[in-house]
C-alpha positions as CSV (number, residue, x, y, z in Angstrom):
1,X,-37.0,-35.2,-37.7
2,X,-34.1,-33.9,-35.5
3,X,-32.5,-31.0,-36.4
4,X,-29.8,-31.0,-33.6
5,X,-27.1,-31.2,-36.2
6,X,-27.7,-28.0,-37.9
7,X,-28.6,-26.3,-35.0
8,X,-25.4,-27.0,-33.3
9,X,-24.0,-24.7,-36.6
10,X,-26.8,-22.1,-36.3
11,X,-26.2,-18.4,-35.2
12,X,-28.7,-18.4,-32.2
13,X,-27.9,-21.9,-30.2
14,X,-24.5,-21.6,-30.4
15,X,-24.1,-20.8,-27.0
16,X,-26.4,-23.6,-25.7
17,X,-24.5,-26.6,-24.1
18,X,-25.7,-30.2,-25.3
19,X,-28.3,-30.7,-23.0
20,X,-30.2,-27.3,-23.5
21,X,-29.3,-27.8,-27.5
22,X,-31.1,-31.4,-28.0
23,X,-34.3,-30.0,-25.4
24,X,-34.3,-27.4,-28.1
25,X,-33.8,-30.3,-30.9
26,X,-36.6,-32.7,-29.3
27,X,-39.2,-29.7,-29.4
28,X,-42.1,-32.0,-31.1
29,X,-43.3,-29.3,-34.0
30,X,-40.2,-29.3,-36.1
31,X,-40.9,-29.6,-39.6
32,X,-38.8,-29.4,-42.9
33,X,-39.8,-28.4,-46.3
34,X,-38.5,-27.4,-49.4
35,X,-38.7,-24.5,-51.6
36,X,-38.5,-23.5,-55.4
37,X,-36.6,-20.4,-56.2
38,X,-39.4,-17.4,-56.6
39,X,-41.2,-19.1,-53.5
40,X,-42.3,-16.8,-50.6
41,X,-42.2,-18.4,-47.6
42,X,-44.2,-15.4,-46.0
43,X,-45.3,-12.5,-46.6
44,X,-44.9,-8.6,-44.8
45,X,-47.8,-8.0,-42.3
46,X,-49.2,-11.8,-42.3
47,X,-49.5,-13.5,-38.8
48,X,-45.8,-15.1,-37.4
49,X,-46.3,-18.8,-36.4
50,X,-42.8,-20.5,-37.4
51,X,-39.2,-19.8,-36.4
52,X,-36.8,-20.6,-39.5
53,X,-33.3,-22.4,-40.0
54,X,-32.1,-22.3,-43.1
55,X,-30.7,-25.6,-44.0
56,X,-29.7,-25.4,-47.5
57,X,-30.3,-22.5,-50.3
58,X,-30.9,-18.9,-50.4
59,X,-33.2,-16.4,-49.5
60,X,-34.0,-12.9,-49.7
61,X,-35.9,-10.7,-46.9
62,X,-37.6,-8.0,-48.6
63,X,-39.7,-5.0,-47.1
64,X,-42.2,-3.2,-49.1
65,X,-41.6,0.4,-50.0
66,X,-43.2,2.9,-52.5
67,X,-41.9,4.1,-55.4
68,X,-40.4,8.2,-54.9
69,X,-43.1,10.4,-56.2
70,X,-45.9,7.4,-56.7
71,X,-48.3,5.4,-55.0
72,X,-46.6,1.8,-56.5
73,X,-45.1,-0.3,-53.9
74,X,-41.9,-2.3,-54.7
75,X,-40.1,-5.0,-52.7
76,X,-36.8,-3.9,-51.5
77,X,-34.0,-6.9,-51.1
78,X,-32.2,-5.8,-47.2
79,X,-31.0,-8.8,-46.2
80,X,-29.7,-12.3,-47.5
81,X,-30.1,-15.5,-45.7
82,X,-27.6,-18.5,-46.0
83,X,-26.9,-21.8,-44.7
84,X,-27.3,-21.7,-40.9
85,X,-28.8,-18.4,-40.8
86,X,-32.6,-17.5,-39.2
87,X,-35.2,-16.2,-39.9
88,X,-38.7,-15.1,-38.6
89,X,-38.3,-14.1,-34.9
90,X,-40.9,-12.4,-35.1
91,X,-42.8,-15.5,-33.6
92,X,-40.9,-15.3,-30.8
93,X,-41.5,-11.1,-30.0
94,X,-45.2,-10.3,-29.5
95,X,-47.3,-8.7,-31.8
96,X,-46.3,-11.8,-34.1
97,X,-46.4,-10.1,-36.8
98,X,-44.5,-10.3,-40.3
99,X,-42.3,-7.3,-40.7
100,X,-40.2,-8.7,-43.8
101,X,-41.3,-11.0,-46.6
102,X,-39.2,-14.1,-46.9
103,X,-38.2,-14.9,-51.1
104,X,-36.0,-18.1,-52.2
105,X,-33.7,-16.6,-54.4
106,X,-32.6,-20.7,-54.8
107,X,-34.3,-23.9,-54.3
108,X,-34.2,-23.7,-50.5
109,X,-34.8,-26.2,-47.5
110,X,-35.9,-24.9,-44.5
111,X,-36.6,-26.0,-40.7
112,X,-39.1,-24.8,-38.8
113,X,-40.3,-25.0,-35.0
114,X,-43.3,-23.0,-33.5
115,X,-42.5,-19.9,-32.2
116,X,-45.4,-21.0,-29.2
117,X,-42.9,-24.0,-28.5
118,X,-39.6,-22.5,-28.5
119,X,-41.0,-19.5,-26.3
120,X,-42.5,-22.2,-23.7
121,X,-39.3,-23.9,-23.2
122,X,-37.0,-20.5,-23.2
123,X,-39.9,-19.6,-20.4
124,X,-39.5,-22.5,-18.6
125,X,-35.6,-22.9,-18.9
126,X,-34.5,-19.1,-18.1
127,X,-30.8,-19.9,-18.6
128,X,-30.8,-21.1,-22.0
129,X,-33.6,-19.1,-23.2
130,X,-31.5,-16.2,-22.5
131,X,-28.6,-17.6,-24.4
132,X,-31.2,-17.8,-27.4
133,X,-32.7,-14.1,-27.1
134,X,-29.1,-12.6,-26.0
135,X,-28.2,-14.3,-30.3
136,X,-31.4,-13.4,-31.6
137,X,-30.8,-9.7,-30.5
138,X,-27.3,-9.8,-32.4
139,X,-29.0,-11.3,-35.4
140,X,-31.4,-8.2,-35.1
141,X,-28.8,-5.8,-34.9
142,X,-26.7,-7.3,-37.6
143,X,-29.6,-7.2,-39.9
144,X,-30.7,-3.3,-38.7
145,X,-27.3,-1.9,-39.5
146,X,-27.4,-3.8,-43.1
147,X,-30.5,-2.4,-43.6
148,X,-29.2,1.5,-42.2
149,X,-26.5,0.9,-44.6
150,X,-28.4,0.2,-47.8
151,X,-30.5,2.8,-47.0
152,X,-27.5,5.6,-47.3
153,X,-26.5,3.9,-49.9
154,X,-23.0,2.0,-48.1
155,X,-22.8,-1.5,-49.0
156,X,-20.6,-2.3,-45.9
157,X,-19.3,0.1,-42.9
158,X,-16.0,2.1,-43.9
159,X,-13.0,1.0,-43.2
160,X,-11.1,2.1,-39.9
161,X,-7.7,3.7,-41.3
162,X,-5.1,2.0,-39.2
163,X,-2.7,4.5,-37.4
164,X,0.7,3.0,-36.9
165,X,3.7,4.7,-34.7
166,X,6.6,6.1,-36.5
C-alpha cells in the first residue's frame, strides 16, 4: 500500500517536498485497517508501536479520570480526530507510552507506519524530519489548549473584540 495521496493532505507532512513525502510513503511497514464504531484502537498506558493517519471516519481520544468524590474512573472525550488528522505520536517521543485511548466514534479506516521506521528515517534525513516534528509539535499544542479549554469549561477561546478608529 502507498499512502502518499493522503499524506500529501495530512497535518504533519505538509511541509515535506515530493521527494522527502514519497521516502516517507515508501517506508515498508504501512498498513491499513478498518474499524467498527465502539472500536478502541488503543488503550491509555499500553506500549506505542504505530503512528496513525486517519483516512476516513471518526474518532475520539479519551483520557481516564475519576469520578469527584469516588474512586470510579470515567473516560473523558478531549479531542476529536477527522479525515487527515494524527494520531499516536507517542511512538515517535520516548517513553512510548499511551497517554490517550483512541475510540471510533464511526466505522473508521486508519493508516499506520511504525513509529521505529518513521524515527529512523527523520534520523537519518534531519531536514525533513524536522519538518515532521516542527507539525507534530503544533498538533500537540492544538490538542493541549482543547484539552485546557474543556477543562475550564470553554468550548473554544473567546473572541478578540475588534477595536475600530472613529
Amino acid at each position: 500500500m502507498k499512502p502518499l495521496q493522503l499524506l500529501k493532505r495530512c497535518e504533519v507532512f505538509v511541509g515535506l517536498n515530493d521527494e522527502d513525502l514519497q521516502k516517507v510513503a515508501d517506508l515498508p511497514s504501512w498498513r491499513r485497517n478498518t474499524y467498527s464504531a465502539g472500536d478502541f484502537i488503543f488503550r491509555e498506558g499500553a506500549s506505542s508501536k504505530y503512528f496513525y493517519v486517519l483516512e476516513e471516519g471518526e474518532i475520539s481520544l479519551l483520557v481516564t479520570s475519576r469520578k469527584e468524590g469516588t474512586k470510579e474512573t470515567i473516560q473523558v472525550p478531549v479531542d476529536t480526530v477527522t479525515r487527515g488528522d494524527v494520531f499516536g505520536w507517542s511512538s515517535l517521543v520516548v517513553p512510548h507510552s499511551r497517554n490517550m485511548s483512541a475510540l471510533c466514534i464511526k466505522r473508521s479506516t486508519v493508516i499506520s507506519v511504525s513509529g521505529n521506521e518513521l524515527n529512523e528515517l527523520m534520523d537519518s534525513n534531519h531536514s525533513p524530519g524536522y519538518e515532521i516534528m516542527k507539525s507534530l509539535v503544533r498538533v500537540i499544542a492544538r490538542r493541549l489548549i482543547d484539552l485546557q479549554n474543556k477543562l475550564v469549561g470553554k468550548e473554544e477561546p473567546p473572541l478578540q473584540k475588534e477595536i475600530r478608529p472613529e
